[in-house]
MARTOR-752627 format. One record per residue (C-alpha): residue in three letters; x, y, z. Coordinates in steps of 0.2 Angstrom, whole numbers, plus 2048, in hexadecimal, padded with zeros to 3 digits. Layout:
% residues N
ALAXYZ ...
% end
This chain:
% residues 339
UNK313E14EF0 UNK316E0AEE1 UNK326E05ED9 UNK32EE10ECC UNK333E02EC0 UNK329DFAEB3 UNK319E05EB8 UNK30AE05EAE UNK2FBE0EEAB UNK2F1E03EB7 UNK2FEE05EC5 UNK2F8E19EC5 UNK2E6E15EC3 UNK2E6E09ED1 UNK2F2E16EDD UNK2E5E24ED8 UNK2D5E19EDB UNK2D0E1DEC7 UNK2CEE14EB9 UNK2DCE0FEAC UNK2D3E16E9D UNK2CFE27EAA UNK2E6E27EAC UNK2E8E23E98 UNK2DFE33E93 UNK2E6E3EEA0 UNK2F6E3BE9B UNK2F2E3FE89 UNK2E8E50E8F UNK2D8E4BE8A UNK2C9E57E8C UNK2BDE4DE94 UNK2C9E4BEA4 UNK2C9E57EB1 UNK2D9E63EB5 UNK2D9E5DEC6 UNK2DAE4BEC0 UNK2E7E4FEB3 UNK2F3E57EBE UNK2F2E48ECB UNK2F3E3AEBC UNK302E45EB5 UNK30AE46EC8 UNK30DE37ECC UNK311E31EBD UNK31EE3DEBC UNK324E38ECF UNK325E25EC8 UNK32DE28EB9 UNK31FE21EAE UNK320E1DE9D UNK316E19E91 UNK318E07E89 UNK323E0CE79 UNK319DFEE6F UNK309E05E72 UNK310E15E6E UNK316E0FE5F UNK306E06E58 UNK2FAE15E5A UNK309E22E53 UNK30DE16E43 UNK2FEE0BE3E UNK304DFBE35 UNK2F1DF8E30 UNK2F1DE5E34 UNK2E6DDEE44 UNK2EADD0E4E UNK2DBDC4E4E UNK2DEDB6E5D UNK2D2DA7E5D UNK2D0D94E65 UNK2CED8CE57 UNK2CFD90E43 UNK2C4D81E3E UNK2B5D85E49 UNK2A7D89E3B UNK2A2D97E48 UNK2B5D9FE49 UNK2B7D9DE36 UNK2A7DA7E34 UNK2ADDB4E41 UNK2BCDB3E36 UNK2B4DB6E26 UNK2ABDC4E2D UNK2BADCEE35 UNK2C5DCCE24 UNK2B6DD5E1A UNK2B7DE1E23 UNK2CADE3E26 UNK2CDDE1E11 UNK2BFDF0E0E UNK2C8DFCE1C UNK2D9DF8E18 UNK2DEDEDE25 UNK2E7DDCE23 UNK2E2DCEE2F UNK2F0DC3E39 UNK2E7DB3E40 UNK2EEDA9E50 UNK2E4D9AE58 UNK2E9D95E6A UNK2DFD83E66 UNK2D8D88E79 UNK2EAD8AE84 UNK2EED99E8F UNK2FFD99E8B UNK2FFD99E79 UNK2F3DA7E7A UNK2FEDB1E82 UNK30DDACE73 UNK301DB1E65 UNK2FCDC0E6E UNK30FDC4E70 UNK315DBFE60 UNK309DCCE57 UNK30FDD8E64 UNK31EDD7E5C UNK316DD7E4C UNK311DE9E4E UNK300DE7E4C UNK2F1DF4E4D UNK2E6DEAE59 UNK2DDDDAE5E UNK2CEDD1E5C UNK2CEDC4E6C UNK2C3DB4E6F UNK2CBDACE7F UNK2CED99E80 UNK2C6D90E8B UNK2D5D8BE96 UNK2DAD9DE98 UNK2D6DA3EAB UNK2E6DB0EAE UNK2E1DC0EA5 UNK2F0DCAEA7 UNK2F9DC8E95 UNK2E7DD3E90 UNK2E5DDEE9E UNK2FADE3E99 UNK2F1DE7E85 UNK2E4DF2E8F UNK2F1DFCE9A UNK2FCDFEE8A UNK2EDE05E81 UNK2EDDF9E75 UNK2DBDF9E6B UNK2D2DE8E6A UNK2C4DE1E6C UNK2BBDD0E72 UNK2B0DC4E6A UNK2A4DB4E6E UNK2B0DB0E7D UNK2B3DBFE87 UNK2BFDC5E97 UNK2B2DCCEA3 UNK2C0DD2EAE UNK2C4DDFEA0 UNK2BADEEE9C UNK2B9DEDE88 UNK2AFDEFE78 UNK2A4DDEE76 UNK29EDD6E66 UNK294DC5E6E UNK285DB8E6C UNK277DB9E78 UNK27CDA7E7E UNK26FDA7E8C UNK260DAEE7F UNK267DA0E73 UNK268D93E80 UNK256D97E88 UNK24ED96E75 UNK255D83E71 UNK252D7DE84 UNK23ED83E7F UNK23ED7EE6E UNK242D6BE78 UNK235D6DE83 UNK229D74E76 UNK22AD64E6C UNK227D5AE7D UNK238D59E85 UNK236D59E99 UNK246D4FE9F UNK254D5AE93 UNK265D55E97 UNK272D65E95 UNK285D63E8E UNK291D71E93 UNK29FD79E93 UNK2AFD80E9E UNK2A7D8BEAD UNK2B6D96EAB UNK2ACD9CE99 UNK29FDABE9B UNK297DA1E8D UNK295D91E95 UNK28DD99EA2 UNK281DA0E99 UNK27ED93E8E UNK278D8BE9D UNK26FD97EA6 UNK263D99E98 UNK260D85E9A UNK25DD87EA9 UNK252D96EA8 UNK249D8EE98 UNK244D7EEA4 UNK241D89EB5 UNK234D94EA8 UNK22BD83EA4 UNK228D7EEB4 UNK239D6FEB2 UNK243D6DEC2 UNK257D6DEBE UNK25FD5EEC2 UNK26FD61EC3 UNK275D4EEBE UNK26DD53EAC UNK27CD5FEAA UNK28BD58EA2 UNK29BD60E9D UNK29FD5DE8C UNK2A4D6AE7E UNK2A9D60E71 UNK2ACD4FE6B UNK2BBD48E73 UNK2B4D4FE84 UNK2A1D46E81 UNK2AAD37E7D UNK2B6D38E8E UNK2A2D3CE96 UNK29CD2EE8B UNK295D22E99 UNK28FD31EA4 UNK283D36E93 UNK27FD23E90 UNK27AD21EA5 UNK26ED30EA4 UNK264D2BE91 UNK256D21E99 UNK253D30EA4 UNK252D3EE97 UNK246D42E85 UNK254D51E7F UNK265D57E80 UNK26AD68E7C UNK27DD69E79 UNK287D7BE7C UNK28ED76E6A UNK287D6FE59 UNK298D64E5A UNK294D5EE6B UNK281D5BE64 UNK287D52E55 UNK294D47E61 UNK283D44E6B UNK278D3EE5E UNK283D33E58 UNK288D2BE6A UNK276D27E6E UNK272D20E5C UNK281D14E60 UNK277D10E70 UNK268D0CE68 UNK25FD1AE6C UNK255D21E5D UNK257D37E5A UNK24BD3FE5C UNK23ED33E61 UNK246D2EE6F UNK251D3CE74 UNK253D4EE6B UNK260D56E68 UNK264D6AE66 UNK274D72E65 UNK27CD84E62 UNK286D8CE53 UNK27DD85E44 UNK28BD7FE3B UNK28ED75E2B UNK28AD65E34 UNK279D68E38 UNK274D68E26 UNK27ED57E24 UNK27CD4DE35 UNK26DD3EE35 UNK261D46E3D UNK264D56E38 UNK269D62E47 UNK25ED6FE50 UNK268D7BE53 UNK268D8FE58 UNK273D98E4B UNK280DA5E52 UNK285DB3E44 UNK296DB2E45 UNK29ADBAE34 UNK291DCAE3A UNK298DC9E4B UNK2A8DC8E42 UNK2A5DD6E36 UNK29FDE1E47 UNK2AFDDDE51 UNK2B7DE1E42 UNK2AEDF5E41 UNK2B2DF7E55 UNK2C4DF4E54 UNK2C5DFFE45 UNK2BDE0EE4E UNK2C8E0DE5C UNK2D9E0AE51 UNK2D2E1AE45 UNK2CFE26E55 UNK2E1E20E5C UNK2D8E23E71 UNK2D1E17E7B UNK2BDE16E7C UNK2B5E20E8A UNK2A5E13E8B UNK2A8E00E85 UNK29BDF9E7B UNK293DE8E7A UNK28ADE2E6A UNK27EDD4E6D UNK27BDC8E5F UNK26CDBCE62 UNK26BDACE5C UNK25BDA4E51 UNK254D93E52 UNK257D87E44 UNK24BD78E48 UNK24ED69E3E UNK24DD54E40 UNK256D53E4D UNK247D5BE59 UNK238D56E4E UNK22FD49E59 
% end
């Protein structure tokens, strides 16, 4: 039996073995759930004195027309893009856009999400930082029945609408385009394991070299997702360079950071080693050599996010399917590979 204090819509799903979304439109009568299942959801509801959560009530009974967008990092040409995209969208349907960046902590996740809680806002927009690895501050938005939607970094724990990059298809296309232009020995910088991204960033490496015929060596994988971090790894980049003829780097920042660390070490880009990264930011336009890069679309991953989170506010009920979008990224071959 479960308590009677504090009882969510997940307490009853998980006591009737059904899904939370299956207990939030039995309560509300919907048509597409059968009488049988109605009358157990409203049962033991009524036996645990549910109610619902009065916040949630009061967002999808008196719209405020702003969404709170919660991101790592503002700077990040790719979160910028993503931002750009959302606030088109937002401007032309009405909506005004509240911005918090958690600059990658759990804990100030969980603040911003809060602080636009009390904010009254319609829904999120959610890109999880990297150090975030308790999902429950999300799964409480999902029981509330609180629309959002995630983007680029994504809860997998969490059945939700999904606007992402095909990071292994973007990885797998720079790991060939090294071995197309004669890489064999292809170093591979990466990120947290707790990302889904990082992940599959470096599954398609892996699955780029396996392809060609390439064995992994393990020692030839590096985790750095960013400057500071390549600099902390700087020696373990610096001990492998004889071995290797190409790097590709989860980022264009870490690429950049790359580039620069071996020149300084007297190695020359790209005759001696190549470099590829992810993103296709400003830099790679600016950088000596120029940067071969795969460009994500964050503006219309933005805009798309965006259109999702609108459709759910608009119908005021919770999805009966989730859907993913899948954005694949495109190479941008430039110096830094031309050998």
């Amino acid at each position: 039996m479960i308590k009677s204090h504090q009882i969510t819509i997940k307490d009853i799903a998980r006591t009737l073995g059904i899904s939370a979304s299956t207990v939030s439109r039995a309560l509300k009568d919907h048509p597409d759930i059968s009488a049988e299942t109605k009358r157990q959801v409203q049962q033991l509801a009524s036996s645990v004195n549910y109610r619902p959560n009065a916040l949630a009530l009061g967002l999808r009974k008196s719209k405020t027309n702003t969404i709170g967008l919660v991101i790592p990092e503002i700077v990040h040409h790719f979160f910028s893009s993503i931002i750009s995209g959302i606030d088109d969208i937002a401007y032309s349907t009405g909506y005004n856009t509240m911005i918090c960046q958690t600059n990658e902590s759990e804990e100030r996740e969980k603040i911003n999400i809060q602080a636009m809680l009390d904010s009254r806002i319609d829904g999120f927009l959610i890109s999880i930082s990297k150090n975030t690895h308790n999902y429950e501050h999300l799964k409480r938005l999902q029981d509330d029945g609180i629309p959002m939607v995630f983007f680029d970094r994504v809860c997998e724990d969490i059945p939700s609408h999904r606007v992402i990059t095909d990071d292994f298809e973007g990885a797998r296309i720079a790991t060939r385009h090294l071995i197309d232009v004669g890489c064999r020995h292809i170093a591979h910088l990466t990120g947290a394991e707790s990302l889904v991204i990082s992940r599959q960033r470096k599954d398609g490496y892996m699955t780029a070299l396996r392809e060609n015929g390439i064995a992994v060596e393990s020692e030839l994988i590096i985790e750095a997702d960013s400057r500071e971090s390549l600099n902390a790894n700087s020696d373990k980049l610096i001990t492998i360079a004889p071995e290797i003829d190409g790097i590709f780097a989860i980022n264009d920042t870490t690429a950049i950071a790359a580039i620069q660390l071996l020149q300084k070490n007297g190695y020359n880009v790209p005759r001696d080693i190549a470099v590829i990264g992810f993103g296709d930011g400003p830099m790679s336009d600016i950088v000596s050599p120029t940067l071969s890069t795969v460009e994500q679309k964050g503006y219309e991953m933005g805009a798309e996010a965006m259109r999702m989170l609108t459709k759910m506010i608009e119908s005021g009920t919770m999805p009966l399917d989730y859907e993913t979008r899948v954005f694949t990224p495109t190479l941008r071959p430039r110096e830094s590979t031309r050998r």
